[in-house]
C-alpha positions as a printed NumPy array, in Angstrom:
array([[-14.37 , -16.462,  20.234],
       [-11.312, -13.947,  18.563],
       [-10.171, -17.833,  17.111],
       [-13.504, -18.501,  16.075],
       [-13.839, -15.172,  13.814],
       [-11.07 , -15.705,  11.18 ],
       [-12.75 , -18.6  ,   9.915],
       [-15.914, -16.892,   9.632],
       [-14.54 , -13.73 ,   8.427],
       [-12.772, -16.134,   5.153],
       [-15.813, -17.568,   4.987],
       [-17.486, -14.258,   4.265],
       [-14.784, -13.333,   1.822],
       [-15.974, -17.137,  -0.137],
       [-19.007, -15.891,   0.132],
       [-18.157, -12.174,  -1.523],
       [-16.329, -14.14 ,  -4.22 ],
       [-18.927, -16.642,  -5.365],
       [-21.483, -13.202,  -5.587],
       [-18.922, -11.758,  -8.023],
       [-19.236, -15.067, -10.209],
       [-23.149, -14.346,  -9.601],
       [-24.092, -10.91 , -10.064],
       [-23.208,  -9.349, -13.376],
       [-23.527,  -5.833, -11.555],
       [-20.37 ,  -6.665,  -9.1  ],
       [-17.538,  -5.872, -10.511],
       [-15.321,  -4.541,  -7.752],
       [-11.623,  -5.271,  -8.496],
       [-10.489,  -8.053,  -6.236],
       [ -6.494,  -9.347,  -6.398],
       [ -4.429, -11.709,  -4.244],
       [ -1.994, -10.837,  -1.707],
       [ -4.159,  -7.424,  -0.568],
       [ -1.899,  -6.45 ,   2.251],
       [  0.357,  -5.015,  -0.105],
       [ -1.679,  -2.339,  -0.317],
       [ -1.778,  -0.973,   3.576],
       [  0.171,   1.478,   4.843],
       [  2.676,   0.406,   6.476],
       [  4.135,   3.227,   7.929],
       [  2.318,   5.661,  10.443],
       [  3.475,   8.801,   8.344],
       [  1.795,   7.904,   5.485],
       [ -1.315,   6.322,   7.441],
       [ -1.484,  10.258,   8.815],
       [ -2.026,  12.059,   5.327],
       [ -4.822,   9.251,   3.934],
       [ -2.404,   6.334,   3.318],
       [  0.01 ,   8.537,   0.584],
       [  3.54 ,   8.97 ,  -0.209],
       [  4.265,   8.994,  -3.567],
       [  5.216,  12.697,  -3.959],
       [  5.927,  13.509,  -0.322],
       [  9.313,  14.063,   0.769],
       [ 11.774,  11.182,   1.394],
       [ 11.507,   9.436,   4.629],
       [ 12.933,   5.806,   6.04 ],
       [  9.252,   4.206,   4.38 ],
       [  9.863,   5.514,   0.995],
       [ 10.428,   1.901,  -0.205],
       [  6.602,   0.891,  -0.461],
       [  5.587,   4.38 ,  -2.39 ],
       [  8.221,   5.545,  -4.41 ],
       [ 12.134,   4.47 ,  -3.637],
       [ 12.985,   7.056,  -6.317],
       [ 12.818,   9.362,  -2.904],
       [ 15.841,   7.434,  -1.578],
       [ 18.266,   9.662,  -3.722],
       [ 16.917,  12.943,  -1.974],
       [ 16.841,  11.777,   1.273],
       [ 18.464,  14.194,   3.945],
       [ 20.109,  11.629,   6.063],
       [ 22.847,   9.263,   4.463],
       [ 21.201,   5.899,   6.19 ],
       [ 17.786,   5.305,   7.975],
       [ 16.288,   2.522,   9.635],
       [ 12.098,   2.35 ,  10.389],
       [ 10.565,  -0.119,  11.856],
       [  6.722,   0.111,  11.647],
       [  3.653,  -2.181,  13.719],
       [  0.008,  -2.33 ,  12.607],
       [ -2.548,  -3.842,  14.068],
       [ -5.496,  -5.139,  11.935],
       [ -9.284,  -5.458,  12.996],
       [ -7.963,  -4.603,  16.57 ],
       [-12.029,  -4.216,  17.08 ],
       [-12.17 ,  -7.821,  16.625],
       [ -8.977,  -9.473,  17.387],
       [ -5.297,  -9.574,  18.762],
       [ -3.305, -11.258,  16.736],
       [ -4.031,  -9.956,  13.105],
       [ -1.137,  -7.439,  12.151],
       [  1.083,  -6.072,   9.708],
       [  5.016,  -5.29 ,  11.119],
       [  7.424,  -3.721,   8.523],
       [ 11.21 ,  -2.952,   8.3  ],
       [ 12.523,  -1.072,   6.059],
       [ 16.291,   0.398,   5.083],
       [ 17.757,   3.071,   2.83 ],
       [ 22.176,   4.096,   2.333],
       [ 22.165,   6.666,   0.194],
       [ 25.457,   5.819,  -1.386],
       [ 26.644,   9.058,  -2.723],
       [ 25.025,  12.441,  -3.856],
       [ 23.404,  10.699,  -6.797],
       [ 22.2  ,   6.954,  -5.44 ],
       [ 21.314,   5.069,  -3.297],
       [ 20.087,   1.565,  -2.325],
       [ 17.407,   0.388,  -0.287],
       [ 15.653,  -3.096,   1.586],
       [ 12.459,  -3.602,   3.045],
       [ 10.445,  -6.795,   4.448],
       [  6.763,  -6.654,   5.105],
       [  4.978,  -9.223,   6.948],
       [  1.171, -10.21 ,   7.376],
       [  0.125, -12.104,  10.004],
       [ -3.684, -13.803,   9.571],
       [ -3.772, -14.948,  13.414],
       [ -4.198, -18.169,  14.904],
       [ -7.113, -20.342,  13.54 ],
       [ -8.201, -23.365,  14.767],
       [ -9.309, -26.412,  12.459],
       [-11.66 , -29.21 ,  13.789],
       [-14.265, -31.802,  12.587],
       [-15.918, -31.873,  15.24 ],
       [-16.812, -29.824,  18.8  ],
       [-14.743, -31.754,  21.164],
       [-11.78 , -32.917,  19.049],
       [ -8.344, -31.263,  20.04 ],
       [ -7.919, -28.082,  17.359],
       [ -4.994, -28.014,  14.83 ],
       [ -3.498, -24.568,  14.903],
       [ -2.185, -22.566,  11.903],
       [ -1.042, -20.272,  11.101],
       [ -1.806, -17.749,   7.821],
       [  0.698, -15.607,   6.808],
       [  1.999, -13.585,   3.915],
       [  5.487, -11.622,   3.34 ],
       [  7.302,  -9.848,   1.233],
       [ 11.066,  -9.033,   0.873],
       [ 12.609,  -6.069,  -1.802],
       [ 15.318,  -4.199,  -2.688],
       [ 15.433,  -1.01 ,  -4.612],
       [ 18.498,   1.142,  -6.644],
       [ 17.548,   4.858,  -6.823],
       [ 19.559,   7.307,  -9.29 ],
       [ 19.317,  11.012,  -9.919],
       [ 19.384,  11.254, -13.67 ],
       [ 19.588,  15.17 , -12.905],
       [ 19.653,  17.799, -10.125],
       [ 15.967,  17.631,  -9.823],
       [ 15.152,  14.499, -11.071],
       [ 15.445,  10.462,  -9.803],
       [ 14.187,   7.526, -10.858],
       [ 14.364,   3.908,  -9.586],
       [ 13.588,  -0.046, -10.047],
       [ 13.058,  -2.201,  -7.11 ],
       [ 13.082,  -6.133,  -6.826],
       [ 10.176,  -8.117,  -4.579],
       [  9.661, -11.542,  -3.84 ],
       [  6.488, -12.633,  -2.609],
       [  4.985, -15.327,  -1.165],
       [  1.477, -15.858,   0.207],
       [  0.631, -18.871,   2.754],
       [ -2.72 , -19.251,   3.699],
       [ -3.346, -23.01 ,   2.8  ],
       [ -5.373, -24.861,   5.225],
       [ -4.144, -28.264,   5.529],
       [ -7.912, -29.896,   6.115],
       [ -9.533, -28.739,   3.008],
       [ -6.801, -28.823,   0.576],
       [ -4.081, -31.906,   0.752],
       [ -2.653, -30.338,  -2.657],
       [ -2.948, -26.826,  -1.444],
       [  0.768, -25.14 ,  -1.127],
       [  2.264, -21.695,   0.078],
       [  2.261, -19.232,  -3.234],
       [  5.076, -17.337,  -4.664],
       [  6.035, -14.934,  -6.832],
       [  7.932, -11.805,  -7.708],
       [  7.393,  -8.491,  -8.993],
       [  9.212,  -5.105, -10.306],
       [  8.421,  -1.824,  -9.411],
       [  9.048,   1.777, -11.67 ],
       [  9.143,   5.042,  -9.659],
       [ 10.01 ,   8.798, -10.242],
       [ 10.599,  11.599,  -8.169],
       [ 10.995,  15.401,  -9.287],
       [ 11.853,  17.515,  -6.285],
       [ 12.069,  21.49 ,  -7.111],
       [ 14.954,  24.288,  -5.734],
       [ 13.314,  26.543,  -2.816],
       [ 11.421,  28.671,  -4.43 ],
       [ 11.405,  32.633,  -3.237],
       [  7.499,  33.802,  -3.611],
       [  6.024,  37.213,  -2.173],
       [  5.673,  36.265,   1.343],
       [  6.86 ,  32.72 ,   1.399],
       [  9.423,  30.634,   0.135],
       [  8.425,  27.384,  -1.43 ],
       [  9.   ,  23.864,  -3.332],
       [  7.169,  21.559,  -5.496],
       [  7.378,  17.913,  -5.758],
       [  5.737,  15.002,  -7.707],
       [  6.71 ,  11.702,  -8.372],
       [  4.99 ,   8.145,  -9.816],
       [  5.084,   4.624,  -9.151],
       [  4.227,   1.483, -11.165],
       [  4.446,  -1.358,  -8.522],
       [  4.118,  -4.58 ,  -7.784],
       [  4.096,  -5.678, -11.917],
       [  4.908,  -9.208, -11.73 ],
       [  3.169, -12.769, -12.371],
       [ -0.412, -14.248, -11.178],
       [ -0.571, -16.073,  -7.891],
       [ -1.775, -19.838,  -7.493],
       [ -2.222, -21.476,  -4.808],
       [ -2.87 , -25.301,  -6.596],
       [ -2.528, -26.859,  -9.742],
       [ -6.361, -26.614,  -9.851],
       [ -7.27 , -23.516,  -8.346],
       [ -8.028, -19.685,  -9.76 ],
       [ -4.819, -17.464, -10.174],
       [ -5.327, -14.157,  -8.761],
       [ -3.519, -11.144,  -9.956],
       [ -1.031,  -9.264,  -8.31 ],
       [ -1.924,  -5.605,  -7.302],
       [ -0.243,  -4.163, -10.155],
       [ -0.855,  -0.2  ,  -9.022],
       [ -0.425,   3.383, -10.337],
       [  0.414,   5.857,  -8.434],
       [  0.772,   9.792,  -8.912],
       [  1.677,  12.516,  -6.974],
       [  1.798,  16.019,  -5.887],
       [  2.565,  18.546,  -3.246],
       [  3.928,  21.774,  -2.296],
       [  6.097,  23.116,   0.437],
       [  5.023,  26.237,   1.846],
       [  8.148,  27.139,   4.001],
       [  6.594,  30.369,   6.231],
       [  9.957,  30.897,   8.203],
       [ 12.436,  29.203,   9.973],
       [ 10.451,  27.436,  12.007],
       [  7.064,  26.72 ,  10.357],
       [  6.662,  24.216,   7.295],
       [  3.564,  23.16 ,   5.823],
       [  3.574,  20.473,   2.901],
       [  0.304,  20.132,   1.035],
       [ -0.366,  16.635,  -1.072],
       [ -2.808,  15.054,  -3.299],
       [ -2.369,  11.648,  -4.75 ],
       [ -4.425,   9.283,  -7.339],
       [ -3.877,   5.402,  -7.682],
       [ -5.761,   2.673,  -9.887],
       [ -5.254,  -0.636, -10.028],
       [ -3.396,  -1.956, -13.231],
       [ -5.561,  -5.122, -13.135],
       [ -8.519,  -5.936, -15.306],
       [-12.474,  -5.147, -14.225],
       [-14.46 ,  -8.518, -13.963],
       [-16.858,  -8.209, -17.162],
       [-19.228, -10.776, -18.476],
       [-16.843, -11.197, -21.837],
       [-18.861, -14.823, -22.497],
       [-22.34 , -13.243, -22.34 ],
       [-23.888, -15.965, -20.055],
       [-25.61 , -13.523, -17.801],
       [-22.569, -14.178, -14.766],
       [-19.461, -13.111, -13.842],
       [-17.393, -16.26 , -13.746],
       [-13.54 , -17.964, -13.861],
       [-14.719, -19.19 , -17.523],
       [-14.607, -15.531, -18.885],
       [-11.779, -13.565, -20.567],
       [-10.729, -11.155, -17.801],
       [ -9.736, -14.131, -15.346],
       [ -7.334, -15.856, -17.962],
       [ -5.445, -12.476, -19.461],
       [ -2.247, -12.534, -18.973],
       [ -0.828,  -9.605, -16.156],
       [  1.017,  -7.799, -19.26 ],
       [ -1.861,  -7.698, -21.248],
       [ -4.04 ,  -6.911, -18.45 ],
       [ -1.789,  -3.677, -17.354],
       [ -2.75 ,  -2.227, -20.706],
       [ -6.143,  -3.163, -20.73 ],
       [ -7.218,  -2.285, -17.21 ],
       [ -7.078,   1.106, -18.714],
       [-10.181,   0.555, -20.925],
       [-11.85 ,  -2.487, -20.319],
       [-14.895,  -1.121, -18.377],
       [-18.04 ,  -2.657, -19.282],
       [-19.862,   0.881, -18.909],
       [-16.926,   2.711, -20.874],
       [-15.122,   6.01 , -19.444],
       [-17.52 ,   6.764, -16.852],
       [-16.661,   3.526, -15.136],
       [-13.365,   3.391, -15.986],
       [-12.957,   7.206, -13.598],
       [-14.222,   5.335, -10.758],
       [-11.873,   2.704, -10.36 ],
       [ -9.055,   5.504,  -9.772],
       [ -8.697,   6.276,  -5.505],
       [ -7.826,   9.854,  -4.629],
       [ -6.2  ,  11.258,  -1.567],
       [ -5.814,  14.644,   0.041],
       [ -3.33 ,  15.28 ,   2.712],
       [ -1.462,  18.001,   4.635],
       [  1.859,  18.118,   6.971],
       [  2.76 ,  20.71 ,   9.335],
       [  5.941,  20.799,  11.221],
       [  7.352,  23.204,  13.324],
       [ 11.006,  23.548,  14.082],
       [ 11.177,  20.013,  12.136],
       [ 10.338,  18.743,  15.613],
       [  6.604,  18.449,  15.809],
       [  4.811,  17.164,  13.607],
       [  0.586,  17.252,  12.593],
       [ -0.903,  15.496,   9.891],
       [ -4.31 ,  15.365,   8.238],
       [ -6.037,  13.682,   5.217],
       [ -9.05 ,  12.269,   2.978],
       [ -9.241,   9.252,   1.211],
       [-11.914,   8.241,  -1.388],
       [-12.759,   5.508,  -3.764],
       [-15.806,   5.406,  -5.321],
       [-19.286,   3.422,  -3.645],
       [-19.385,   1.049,  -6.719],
       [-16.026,   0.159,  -6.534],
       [-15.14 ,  -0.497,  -2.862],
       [-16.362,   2.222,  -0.988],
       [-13.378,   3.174,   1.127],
       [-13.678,   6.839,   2.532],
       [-12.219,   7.601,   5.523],
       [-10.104,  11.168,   7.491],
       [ -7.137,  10.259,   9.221],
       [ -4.591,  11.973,  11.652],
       [ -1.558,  11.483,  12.801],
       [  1.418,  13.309,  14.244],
       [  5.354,  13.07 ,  14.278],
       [  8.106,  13.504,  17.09 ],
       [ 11.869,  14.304,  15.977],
       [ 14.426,  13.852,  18.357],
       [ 18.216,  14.368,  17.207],
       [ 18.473,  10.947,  15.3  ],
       [ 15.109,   9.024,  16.023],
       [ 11.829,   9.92 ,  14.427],
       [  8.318,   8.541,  16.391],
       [  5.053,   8.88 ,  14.313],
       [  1.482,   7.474,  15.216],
       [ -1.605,   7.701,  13.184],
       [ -5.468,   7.042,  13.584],
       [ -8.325,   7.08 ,  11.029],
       [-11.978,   7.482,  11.01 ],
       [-14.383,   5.678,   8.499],
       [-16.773,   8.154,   6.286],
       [-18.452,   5.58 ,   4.796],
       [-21.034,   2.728,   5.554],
       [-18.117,   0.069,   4.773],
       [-15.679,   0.447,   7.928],
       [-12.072,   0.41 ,   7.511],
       [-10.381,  -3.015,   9.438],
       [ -8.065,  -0.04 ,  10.652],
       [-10.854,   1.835,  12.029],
       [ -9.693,   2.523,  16.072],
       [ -6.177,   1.612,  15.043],
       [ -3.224,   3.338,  16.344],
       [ -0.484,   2.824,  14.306],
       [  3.031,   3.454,  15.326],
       [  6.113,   3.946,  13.908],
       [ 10.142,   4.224,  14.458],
       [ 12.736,   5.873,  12.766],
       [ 16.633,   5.804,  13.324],
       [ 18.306,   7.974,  11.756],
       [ 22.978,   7.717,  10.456],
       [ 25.211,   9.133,   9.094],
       [ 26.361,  12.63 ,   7.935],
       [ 23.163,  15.082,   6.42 ],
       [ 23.211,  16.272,   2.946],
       [ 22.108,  19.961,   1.948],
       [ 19.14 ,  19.418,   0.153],
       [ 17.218,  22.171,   1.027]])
């Protein structure tokens, strides 16, 4: 029966697609290649799936690889697994690796490869003929250069190929694995300890443009589907209560660079024929920030938010908390997650768990996610 649901659960996604081109009032942002949008990493999955403006870990590569050039250690190694709708299957995951050298006191350079696996699914005509097995999968591979353009101040560009095969060889013959690439633009400002009445302190914020880069197709035939082009911005503060106590606060916002299905033809339905499915990803950046059928009101609801806190003590243990929201007419995502963090000389052990606010249930909901972090090299004096 787990075989049996992936086909069913694309088949509800077909269905959820054809009621965009049907209902006029639909007009949740859908893009391709989704999974580029998890967490991959167990810290972040902690504090509501951010990371943009907290400090530099092994992950930074997937929210802001300006962090690299901070970073405390001079190489890092994590290694991140995921499992997806573990309610409902085995075999549905998301496994990460990710690397950072910090080359000197100003740069450094950094890899990562992200993979998605859809599961087995088995394809039949009939009941009792023997089932051809594929299986869907979708990756990505990137490398980033960070550079402090002051004391305070980074920014970086990273590189990303990706390609996307989910192709099922019975209902397509001309139906091929998709590719593409994409660029992303970060910043990361990162403040001197601060010396307040009864605390010392330090601010951070940062941004990230990612994943700007071509439309997917999967045939010469079929719809292209836009890239998750995001925004991301950032802030937190340190509140450093002694030697031994540490607690980071964080909030976060991110919207989708990518723009809002509209009726542009005025036929009454959402469609493939109207202007919003055939604009070009540039143009589509710059327009996703005013495109909104019902003007500004709308256009504030297609922006996520995040709150998040970190508490370590000793820079041993670790506790983590967060929110996540995105508005009911745009997805409906809410959820509180947890998580906590284990430092041990050079290797770093972080797990995370969420709970679902909202009617729609996360596909991580009952997840524990786990991950790894190895630690090299000398340690520069950041703080």
């Amino acid at each position: 029966m787990k075989k049996l649901f992936i086909p069913i659960l694309l088949g509800l996604l077909v269905v959820k697609a054809h009621a965009q081109e049907s209902n006029i009032d639909d007009r949740v942002i859908t893009t391709g290649v989704p999974f580029l949008l998890i967490a991959a990493d167990a810290r972040s999955g902690g504090m509501a799936d951010m990371g943009v403006a907290t400090s530099a870990d092994a992950f930074s590569q997937q929210w802001n690889p300006a962090k690299y050039a901070f970073a405390i250690s001079k190489q890092g190694v994590g290694v991140t697994y995921t499992p997806y709708l573990s309610n409902l299957v085995n075999d549905i995951f998301l496994g990460n690796v990710s690397y950072y050298n910090r080359i000197n006191e100003r740069s450094a350079v950094s890899a990562s490869f992200r993979y998605f696996s859809n599961g087995e699914i088995e394809l039949r005509e009939t009941f009792d003929q023997e089932p051809l097995i594929v299986k869907p999968n979708e990756l990505t591979f990137d490398v980033a250069y960070a550079l402090r353009l002051s004391e305070r101040f980074s920014m970086a560009v990273a590189g990303r190929y990706i390609r996307s095969d989910l192709k099922l060889q019975t209902a397509n013959e001309d139906a091929s694995a998709a590719g593409s690439f994409a660029v992303d633009i970060a910043g990361y400002y990162q403040s001197e300890e601060i010396a307040y009445n009864d605390f010392d302190g330090r601010w951070r914020a940062g941004f990230n443009i990612s994943n700007i880069g071509p439309k997917l197709k999967y045939d010469e035939t079929g719809q292209e589907n836009s890239l998750p082009i995001n925004l991301g911005l950032g802030g937190g503060f340190d509140f450093i209560l002694d030697e031994y106590n540490k607690i980071g606060v964080n909030a976060e916002v991110n919207k989708l660079l990518v723009p809002t299905p509209s009726d542009s033809n005025g036929d009454g339905a959402i469609t493939r024929d109207d202007d919003f499915y055939n604009e070009s990803f540039v143009s589509g950046i710059f327009s996703s920030f005013g495109d909104a059928p019902d003007g500004f009101a709308e256009e504030l609801k297609e922006f996520t938010w995040a709150l998040g806190a970190e508490y370590w003590y000793q820079d041993v243990f670790a506790f983590r908390t967060g929110y996540f929201n995105e508005s009911e007419d745009k997805g409906s995502r809410k959820f509180l997650s947890l998580g906590a963090g284990f430092r041990y000389t050079a290797i770093n052990i972080d797990i995370s768990y969420l709970f679902s606010t909202s009617r729609v249930r996360s596909p991580l909901e009952g997840t524990l996610r786990f991950g790894l972090t190895f630690n090299f090299g000398d340690e520069y004096d950041e703080y």
